[in-house]
C-alpha positions, -999 to 999 in steps of 0.1 A, spaced: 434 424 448 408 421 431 375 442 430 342 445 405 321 476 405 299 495 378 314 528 360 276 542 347 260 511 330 289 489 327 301 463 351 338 470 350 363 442 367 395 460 389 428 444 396 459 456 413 487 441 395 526 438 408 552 424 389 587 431 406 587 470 402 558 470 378 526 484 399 493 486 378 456 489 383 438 471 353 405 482 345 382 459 322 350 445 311 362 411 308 383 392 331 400 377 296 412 413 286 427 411 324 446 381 316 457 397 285 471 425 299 489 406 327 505 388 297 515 419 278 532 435 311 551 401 312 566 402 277 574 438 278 593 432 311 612 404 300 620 425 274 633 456 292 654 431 314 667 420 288 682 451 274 692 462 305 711 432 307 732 446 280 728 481 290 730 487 323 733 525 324 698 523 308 687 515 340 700 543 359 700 570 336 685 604 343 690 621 313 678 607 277 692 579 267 699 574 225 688 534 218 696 515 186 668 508 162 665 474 171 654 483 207 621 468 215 593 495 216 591 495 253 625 507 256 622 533 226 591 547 245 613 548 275 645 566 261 
């Protein structure tokens, strides 16, 4: 859904955004930076599938989780 409204001088551009379980409101001046950030929530969920693939109690966990080094960021900011 998409909605456009001004935020004090600025015409500012609103989407809801739902990938799977990934549920975000993207503010921007630019519909590009949209697009950009739909791409960037792409990549870093491919990329936390992917570890999960291999680490399934990552998933679940309620308590911290240690991660190797190699993690991708999104998962390290996760842990």
């Amino acid at each position: 859904m998409k909605s456009e409204g001004a935020m004090g001088d600025v015409h500012m551009i609103r989407e809801r955004y739902r990938l799977k379980q990934t549920v975000v409101t993207i503010i921007s001046r630019s519909e590009k930076y949209v697009e950009v950030a739909k791409k960037a929530i792409i990549h870093h969920r491919r990329l936390l599938e992917e570890y999960i693939q291999k680490n399934p109690l990552f998933a679940f966990t309620l308590e911290p989780y240690e991660v190797n080094e190699d993690a991708p960021e999104i998962v390290k900011r996760m842990a």
